[in-house]
VOPAGU-2260 file (C-alpha; in pm, 1 decimal, decimal comma):
REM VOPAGU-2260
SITE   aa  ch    i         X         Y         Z
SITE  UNK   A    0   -7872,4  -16090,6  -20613,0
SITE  UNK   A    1   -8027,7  -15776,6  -20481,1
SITE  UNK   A    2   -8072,1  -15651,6  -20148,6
SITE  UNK   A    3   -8413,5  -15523,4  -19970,1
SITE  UNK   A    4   -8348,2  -15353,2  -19620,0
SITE  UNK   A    5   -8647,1  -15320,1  -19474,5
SITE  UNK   A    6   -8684,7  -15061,5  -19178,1
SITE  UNK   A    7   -8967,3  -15058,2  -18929,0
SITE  UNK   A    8   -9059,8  -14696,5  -18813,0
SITE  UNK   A    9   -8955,6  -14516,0  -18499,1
SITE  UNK   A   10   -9140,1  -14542,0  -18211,4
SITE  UNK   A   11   -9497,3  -14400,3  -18263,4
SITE  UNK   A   12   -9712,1  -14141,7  -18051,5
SITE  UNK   A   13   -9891,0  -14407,9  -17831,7
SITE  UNK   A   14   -9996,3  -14116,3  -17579,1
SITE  UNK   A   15  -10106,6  -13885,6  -17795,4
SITE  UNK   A   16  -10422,5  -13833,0  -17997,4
SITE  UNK   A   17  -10300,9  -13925,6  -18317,7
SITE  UNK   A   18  -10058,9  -14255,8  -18297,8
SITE  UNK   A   19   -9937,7  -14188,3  -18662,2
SITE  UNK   A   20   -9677,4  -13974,3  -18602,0
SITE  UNK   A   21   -9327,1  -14032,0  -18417,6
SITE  UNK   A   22   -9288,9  -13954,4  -18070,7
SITE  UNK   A   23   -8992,3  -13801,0  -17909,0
SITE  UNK   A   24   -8788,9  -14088,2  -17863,3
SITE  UNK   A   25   -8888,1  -14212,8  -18226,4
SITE  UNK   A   26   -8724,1  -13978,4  -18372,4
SITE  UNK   A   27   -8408,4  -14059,3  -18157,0
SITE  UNK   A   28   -8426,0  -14389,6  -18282,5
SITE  UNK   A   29   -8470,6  -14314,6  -18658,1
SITE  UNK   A   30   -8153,8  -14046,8  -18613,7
SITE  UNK   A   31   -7938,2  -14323,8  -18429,3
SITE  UNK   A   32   -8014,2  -14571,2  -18755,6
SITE  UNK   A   33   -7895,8  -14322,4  -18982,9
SITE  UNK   A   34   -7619,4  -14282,0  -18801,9
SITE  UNK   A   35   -7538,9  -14652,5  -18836,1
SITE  UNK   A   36   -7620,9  -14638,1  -19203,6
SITE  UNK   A   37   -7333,8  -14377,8  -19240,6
SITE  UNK   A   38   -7068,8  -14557,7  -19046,9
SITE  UNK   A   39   -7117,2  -14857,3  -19223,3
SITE  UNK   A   40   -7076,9  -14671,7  -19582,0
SITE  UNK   A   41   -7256,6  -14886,2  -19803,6
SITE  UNK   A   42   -7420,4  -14684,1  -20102,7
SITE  UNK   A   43   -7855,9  -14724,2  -20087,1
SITE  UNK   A   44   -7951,3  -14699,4  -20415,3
SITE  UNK   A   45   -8326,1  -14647,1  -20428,5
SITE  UNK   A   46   -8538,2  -14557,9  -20104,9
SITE  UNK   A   47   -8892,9  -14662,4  -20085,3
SITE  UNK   A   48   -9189,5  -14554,4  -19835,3
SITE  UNK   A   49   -9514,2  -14631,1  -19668,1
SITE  UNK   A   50   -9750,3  -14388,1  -19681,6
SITE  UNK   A   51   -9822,4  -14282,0  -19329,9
SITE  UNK   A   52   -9666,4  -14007,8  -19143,6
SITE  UNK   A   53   -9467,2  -14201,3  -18882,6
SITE  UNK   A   54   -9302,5  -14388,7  -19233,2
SITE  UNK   A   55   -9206,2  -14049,7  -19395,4
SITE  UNK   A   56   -9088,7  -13896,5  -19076,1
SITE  UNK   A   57   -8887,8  -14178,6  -18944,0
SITE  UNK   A   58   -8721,1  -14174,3  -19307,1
SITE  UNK   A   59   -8673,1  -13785,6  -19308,5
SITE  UNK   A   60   -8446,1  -13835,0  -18954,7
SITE  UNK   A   61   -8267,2  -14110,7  -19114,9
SITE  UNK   A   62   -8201,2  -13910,9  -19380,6
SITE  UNK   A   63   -8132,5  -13612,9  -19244,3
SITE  UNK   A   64   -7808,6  -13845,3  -19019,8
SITE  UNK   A   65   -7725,8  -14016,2  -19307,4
SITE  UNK   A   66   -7597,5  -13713,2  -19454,2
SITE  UNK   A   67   -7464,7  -13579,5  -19171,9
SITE  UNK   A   68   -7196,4  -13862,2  -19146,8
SITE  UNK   A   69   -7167,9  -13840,5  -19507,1
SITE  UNK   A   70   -7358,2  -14060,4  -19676,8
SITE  UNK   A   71   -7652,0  -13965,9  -19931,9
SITE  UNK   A   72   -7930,8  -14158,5  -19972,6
SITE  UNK   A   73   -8218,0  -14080,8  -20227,4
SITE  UNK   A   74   -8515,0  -13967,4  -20144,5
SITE  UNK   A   75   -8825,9  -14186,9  -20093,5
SITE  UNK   A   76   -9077,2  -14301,1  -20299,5
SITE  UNK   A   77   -9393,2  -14390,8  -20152,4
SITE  UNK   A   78   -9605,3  -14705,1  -20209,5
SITE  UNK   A   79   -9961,5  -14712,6  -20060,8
SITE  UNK   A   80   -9924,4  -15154,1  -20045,4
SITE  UNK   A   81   -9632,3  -15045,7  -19805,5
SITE  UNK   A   82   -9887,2  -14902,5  -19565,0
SITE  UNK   A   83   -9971,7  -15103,4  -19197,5
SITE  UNK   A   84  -10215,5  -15310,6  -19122,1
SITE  UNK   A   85  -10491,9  -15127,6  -18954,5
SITE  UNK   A   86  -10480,4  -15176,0  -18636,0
SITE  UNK   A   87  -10517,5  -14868,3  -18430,2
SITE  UNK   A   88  -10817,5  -14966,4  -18307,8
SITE  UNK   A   89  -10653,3  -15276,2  -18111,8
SITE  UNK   A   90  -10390,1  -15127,2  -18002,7
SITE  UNK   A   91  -10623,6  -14827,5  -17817,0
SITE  UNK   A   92  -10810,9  -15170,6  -17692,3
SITE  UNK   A   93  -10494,9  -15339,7  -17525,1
SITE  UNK   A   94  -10408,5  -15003,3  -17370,2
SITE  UNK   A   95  -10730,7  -14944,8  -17225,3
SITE  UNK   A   96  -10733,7  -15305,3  -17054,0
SITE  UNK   A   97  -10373,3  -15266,5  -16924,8
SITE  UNK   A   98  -10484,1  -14857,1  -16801,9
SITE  UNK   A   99  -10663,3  -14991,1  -16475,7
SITE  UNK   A  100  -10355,5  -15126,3  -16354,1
SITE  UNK   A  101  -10097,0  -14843,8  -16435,6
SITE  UNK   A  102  -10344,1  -14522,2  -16453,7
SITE  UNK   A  103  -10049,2  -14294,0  -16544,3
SITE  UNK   A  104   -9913,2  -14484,0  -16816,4
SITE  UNK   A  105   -9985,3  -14244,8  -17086,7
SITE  UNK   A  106   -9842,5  -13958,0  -16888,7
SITE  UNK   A  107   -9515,8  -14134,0  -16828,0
SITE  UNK   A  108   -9497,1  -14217,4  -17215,9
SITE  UNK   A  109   -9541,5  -13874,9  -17325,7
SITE  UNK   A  110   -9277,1  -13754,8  -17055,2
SITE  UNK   A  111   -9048,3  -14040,4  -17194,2
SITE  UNK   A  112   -8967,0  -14152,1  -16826,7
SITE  UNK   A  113   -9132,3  -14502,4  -16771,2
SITE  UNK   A  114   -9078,1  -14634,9  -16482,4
SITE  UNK   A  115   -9064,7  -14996,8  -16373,3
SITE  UNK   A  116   -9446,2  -15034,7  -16312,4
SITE  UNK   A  117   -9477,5  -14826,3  -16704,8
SITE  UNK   A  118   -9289,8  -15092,3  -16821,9
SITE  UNK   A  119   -9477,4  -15390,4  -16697,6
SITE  UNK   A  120   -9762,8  -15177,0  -16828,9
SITE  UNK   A  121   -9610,8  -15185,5  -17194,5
SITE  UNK   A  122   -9515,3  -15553,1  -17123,9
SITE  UNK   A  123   -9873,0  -15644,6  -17051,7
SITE  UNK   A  124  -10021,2  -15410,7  -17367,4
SITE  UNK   A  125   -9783,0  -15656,3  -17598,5
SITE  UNK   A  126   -9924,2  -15934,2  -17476,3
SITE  UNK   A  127  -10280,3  -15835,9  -17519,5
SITE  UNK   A  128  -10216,9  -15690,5  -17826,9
SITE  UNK   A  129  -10017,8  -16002,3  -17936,7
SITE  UNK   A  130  -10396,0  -16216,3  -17874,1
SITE  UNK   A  131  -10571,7  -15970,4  -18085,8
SITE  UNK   A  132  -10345,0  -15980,8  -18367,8
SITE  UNK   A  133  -10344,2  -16353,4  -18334,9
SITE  UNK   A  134  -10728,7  -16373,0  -18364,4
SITE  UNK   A  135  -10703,0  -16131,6  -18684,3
SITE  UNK   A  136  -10478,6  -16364,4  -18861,8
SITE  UNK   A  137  -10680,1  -16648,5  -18795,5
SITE  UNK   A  138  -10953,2  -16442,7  -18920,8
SITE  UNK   A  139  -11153,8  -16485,6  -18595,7
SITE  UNK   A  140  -11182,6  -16107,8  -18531,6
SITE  UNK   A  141  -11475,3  -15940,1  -18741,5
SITE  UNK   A  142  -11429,3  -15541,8  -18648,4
SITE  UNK   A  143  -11596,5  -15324,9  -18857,1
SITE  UNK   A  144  -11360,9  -15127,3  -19037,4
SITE  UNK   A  145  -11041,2  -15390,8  -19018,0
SITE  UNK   A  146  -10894,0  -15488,0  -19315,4
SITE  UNK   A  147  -10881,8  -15874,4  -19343,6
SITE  UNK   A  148  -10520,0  -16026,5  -19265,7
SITE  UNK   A  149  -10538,1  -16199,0  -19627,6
SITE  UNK   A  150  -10629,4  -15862,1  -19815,6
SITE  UNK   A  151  -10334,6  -15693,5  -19605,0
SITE  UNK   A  152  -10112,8  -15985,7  -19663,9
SITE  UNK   A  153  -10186,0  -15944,4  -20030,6
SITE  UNK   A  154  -10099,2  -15569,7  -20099,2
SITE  UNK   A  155   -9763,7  -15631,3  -19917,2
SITE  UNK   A  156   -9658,8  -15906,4  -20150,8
SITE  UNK   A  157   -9757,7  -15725,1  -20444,7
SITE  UNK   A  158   -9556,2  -15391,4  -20376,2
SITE  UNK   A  159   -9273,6  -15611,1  -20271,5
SITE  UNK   A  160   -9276,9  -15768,8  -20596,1
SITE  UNK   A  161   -9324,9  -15439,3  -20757,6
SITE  UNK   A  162   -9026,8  -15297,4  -20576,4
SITE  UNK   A  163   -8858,0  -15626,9  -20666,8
SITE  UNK   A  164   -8933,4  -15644,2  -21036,4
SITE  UNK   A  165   -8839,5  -15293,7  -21097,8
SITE  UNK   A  166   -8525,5  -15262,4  -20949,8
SITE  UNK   A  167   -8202,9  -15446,0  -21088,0
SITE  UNK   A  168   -7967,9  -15656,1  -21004,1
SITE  UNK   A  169   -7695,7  -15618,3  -20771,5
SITE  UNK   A  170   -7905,0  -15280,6  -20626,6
SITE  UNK   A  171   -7945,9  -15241,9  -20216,1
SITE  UNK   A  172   -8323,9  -15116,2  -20173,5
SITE  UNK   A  173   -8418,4  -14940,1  -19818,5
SITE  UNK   A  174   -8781,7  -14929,0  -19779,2
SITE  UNK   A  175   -8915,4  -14769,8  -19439,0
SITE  UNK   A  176   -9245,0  -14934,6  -19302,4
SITE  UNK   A  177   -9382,6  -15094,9  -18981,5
SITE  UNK   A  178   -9358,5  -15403,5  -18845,1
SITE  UNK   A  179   -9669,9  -15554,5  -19004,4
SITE  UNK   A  180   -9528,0  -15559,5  -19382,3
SITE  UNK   A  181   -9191,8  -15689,2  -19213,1
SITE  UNK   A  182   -9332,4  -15987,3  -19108,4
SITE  UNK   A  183   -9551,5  -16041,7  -19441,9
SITE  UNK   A  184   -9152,0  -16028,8  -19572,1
SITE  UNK   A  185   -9102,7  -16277,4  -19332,2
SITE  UNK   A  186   -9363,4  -16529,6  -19409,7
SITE  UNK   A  187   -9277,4  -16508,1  -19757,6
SITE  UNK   A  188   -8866,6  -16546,0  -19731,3
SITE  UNK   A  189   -8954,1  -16853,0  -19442,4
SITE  UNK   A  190   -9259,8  -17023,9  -19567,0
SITE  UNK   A  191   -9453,0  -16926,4  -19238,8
SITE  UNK   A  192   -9776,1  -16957,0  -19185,1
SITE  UNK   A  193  -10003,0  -16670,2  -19099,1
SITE  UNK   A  194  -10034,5  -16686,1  -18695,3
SITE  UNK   A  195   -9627,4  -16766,6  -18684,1
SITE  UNK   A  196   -9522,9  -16488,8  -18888,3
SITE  UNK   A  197   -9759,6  -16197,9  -18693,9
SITE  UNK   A  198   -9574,3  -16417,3  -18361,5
SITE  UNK   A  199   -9241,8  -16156,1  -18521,8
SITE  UNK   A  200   -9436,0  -15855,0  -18484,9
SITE  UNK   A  201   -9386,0  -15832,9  -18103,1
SITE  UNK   A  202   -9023,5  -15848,7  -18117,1
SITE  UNK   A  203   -8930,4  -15647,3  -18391,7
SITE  UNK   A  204   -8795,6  -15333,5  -18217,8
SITE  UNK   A  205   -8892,9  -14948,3  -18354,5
SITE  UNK   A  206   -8601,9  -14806,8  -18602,8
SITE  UNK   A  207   -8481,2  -15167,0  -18652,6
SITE  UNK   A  208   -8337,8  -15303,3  -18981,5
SITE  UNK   A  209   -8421,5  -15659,2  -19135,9
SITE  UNK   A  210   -8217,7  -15779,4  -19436,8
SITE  UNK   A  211   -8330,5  -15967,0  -19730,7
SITE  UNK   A  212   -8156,9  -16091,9  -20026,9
SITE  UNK   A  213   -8349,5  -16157,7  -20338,0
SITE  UNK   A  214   -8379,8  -16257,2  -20736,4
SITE  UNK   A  215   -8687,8  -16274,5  -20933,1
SITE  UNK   A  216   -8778,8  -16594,5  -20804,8
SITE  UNK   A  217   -8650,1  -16655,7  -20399,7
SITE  UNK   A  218   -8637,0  -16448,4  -20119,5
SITE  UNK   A  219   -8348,0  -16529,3  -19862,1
SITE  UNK   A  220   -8293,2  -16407,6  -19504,5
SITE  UNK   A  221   -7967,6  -16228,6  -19402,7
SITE  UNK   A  222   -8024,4  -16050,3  -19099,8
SITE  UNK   A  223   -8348,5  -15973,6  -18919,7
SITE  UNK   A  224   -8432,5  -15705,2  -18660,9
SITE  UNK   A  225   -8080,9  -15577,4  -18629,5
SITE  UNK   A  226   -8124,9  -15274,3  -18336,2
SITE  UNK   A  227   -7808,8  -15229,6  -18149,5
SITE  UNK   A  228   -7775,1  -14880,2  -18288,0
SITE  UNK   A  229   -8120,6  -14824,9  -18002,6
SITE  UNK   A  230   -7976,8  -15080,3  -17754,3
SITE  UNK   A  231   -7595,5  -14896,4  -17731,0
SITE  UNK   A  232   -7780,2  -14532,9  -17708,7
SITE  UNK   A  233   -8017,6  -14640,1  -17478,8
SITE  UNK   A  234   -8322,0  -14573,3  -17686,2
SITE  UNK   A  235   -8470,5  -14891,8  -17746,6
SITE  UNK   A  236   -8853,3  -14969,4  -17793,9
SITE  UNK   A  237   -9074,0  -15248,1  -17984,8
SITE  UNK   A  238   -9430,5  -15052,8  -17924,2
């Protein structure tokens, strides 16, 4: 069997303008999971990407402390089917219901200090967020502009097949995405339906590692959303 260890970015710039790149602490986060990579020793031998920034940066950290503690790991090869669902727009909609009731949420975010009522805040913009997602899955939420959950759903599959199909046995695969293609991994390894497997979204933390083993024809869960590497330094995140 071969192994796919699938990596969900670092956390992303919710504060900012443009949410696809890593914010401060993401980059902690991706650094602290290279880190962990490198202690445990185990040789990667091929390294896949999504195609947006916060993919390519988070893997560029990892990298980057990888090597540092002495362990290589190629570089990454991108694969647009690899790319998130697109759902900026809802997330900008949970945050601007949850605003009202914690008006300096985006300040504390991009200051990396949330306090306790910033962190009900984020609690509250899961759960809102969680609804919306829900609806998409079901296919109950027509936005202009969304790609349908079945399309997305789709494209994932097929470049984990892809990934899958070309590389051989006995090979460990990391491939650095966000939690959306994660939990398409999910459905497929589990036989989950749609609305259960985007459930996994909210509690798969930023910088966290999910392990699948695999031959041409199953898909078998070893570990998923293993984060302790953000819990023991403090830096953990699932938004």
């Amino acid at each position: 069997m071969s192994t796919l260890l699938l990596v969900r970015h670092g956390q992303a710039n919710l504060h900012g303008a443009d949410y696809d790149v890593l914010s401060p602490l993401g980059g902690k986060q991706a650094t602290a999971l290279g880190a962990k990579l490198a202690a445990w020793g185990t040789p990667i031998d091929a390294v896949y990407t999504g195609p947006l920034v916060r993919h390519r940066d988070t893997l560029s950290h990892l990298r980057a402390a990888a090597s540092r503690g002495g362990l290589e790991l190629p570089e990454g090869e991108v694969i647009e089917g690899f790319r998130e669902m697109e759902v900026a727009a809802l997330v900008l909609e949970a945050m601007s219901r949850v605003l009202p009731t914690c008006p300096d949420l985006r300040e504390q975010l991009a200051s990396g200090e949330v306090g306790e009522a910033g962190q009900a805040a984020m609690r509250h913009v899961g759960g809102v967020l969680g609804k919306l997602l829900d609806r998409w899955s079901r296919g109950e939420l027509p936005v202009g502009g969304l790609e349908p959950y079945e399309d997305f759903a789709a494209r994932v599959r097929a470049a984990l097949h892809g990934v899958m199909k070309r590389e051989k046995r006995g090979r460990r695969i990391l491939i650095v995405t966000s939690g959306g293609p994660i939990t398409v991994a999910m459905r497929l390894a589990l036989g989950l339906d749609a609305p259960r497997s985007i459930e996994l979204l909210s509690s798969i933390a930023n910088a966290s590692l999910t392990e699948l083993r695999y031959t041409e024809d199953t898909m078998i869960l070893e570990s998923f959303n293993r984060h302790s590497h953000t819990l023991d330094d403090g830096i953990y995140s699932r938004i």
